[in-house]
C-alpha positions as CSV (number, residue, x, y, z in Angstrom):
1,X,-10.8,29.0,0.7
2,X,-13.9,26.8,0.4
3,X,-14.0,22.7,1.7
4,X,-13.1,21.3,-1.3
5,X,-9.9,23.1,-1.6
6,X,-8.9,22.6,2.4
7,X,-9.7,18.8,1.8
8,X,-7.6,18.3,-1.4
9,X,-4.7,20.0,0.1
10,X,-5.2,17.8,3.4
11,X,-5.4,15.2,1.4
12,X,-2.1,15.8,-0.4
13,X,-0.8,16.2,3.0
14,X,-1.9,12.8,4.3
15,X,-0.2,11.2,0.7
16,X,3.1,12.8,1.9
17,X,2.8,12.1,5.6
18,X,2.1,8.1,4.3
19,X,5.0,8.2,2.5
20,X,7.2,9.2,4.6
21,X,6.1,7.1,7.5
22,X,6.5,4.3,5.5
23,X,10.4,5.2,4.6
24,X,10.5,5.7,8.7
25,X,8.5,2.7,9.6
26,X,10.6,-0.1,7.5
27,X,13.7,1.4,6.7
28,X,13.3,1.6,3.0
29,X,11.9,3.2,-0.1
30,X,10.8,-0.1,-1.9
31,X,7.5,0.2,-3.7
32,X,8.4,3.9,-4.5
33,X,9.3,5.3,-7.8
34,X,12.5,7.3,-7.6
35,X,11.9,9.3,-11.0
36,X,8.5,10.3,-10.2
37,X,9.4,11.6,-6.6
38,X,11.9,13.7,-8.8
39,X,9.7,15.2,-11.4
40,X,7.2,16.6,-8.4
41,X,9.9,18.0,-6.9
42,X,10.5,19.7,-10.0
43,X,7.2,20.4,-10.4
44,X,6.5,22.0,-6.9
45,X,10.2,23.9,-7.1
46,X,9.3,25.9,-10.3
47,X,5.4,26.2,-9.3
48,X,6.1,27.6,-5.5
49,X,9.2,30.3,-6.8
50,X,6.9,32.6,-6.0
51,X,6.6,32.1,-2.1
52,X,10.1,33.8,-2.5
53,X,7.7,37.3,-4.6
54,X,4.6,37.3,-3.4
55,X,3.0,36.7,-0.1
56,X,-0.6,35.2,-0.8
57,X,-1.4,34.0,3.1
58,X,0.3,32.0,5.8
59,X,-1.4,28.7,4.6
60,X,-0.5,28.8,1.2
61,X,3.3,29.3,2.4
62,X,3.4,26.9,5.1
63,X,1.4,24.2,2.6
64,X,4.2,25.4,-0.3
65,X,7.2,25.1,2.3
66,X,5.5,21.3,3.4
67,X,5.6,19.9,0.3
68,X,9.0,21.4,-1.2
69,X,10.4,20.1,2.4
70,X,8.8,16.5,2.0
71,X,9.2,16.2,-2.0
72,X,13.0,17.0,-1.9
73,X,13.2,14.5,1.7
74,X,11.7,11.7,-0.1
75,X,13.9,12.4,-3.2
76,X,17.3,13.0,-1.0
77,X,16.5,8.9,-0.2
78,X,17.7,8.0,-3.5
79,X,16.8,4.2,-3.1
80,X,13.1,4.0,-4.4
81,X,11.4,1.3,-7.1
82,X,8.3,1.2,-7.7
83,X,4.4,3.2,-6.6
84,X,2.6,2.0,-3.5
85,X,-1.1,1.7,-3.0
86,X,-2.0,4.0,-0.2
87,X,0.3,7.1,-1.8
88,X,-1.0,6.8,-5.1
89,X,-5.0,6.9,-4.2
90,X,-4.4,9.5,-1.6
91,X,-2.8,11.5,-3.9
92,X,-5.8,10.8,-6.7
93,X,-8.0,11.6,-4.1
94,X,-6.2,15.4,-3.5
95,X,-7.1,15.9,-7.5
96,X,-10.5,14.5,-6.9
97,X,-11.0,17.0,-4.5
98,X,-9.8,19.9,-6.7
99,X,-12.1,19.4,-9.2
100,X,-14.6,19.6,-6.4
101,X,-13.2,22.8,-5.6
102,X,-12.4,24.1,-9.2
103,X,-16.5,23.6,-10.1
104,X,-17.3,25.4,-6.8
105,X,-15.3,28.2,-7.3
106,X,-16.5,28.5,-11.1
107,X,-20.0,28.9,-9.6
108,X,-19.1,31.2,-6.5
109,X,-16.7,33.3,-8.0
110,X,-17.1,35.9,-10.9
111,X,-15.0,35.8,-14.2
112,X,-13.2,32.4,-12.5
113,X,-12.3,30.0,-15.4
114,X,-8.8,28.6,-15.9
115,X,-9.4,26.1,-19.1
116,X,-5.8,24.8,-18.7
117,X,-5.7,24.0,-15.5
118,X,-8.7,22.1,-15.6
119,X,-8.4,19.7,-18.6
120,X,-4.7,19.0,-17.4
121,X,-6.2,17.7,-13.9
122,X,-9.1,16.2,-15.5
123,X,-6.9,14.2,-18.0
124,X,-4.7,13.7,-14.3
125,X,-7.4,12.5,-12.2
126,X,-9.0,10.2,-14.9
127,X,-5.3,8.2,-15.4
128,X,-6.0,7.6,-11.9
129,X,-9.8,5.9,-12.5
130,X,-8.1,2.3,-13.4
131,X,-6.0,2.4,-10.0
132,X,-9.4,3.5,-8.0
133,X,-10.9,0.7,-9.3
134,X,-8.4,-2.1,-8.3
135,X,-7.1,-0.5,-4.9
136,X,-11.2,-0.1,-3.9
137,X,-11.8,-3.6,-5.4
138,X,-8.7,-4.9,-3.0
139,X,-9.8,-3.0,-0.4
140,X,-13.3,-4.0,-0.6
141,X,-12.7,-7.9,-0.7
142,X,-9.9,-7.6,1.5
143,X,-7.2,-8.7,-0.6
144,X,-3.8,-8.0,0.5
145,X,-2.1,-6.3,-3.1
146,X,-3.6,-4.8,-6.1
147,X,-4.7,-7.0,-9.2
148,X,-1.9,-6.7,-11.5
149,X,-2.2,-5.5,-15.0
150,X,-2.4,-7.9,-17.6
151,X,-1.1,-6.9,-21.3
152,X,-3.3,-8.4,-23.4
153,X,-1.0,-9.4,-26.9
154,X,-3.0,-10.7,-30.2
């Protein structure tokens, strides 16, 4: 496992742990999109099947168990709306940093290239680029919410 890797999936981790605080914290899910808290854990239930086959390391099935455990918490709440600022970039960020690790491992490891994989986070962490731009811009001028989107109609 290289640094890149380690900090994308602490990074994940830190997405779910801000999440969930914020359920604890105020009692509610507002902000939080119920649908999309369903389709990852979809997602990570038919990608992790095979902690159940194969045994990679104790990381990778502690990290796998974590985030089945959180995804299916958060879902179980049932009373969610829309996305909230600090879950969404921490969670752009954990791509961010698998790209990082993706272009490490293609020069560190022999006959490592997974074309598939890396155009579908690609194409993932660039529909995040518009969000990093107003969450930073916020955060850098210390403005309390994100600029809404404006539809522009001619």
């Amino acid at each position: 496992m290289n640094i890149f890797r380690l900090a994308g999936d602490m990074t994940h981790l830190m997405s779910v742990i801000v999440l969930l605080l914020k359920i604890h914290t105020i009692k509610s899910c507002a902000g939080i999109s119920l649908k999309t808290q369903e389709l990852y854990a979809l997602v990570f239930a038919s990608r992790y099947l095979d902690i159940f086959t194969d045994f990679i390391s104790f990381y990778n099935t502690t990290m796998k168990m974590i985030f089945l455990a959180s995804s299916f918490s958060i879902v179980w709440t049932k009373n969610v709306d829309n996305l909230t600022g600090q879950y969404v970039f921490l969670l752009g960020a954990y791509r961010a940093f698998y790209i990082l690790n993706w272009i490490y491992r293609y020069f560190t490891e022999p006959h490592y290239v997974h074309w598939i994989t890396w155009i579908s986070g690609l194409v993932q962490t660039l529909l995040y680029a518009d969000f990093f731009y107003y969450y930073l811009n916020s955060w850098k001028n210390n403005i309390g919410s994100l600029r809404p989107y404006r539809c522009l109609v001619e």
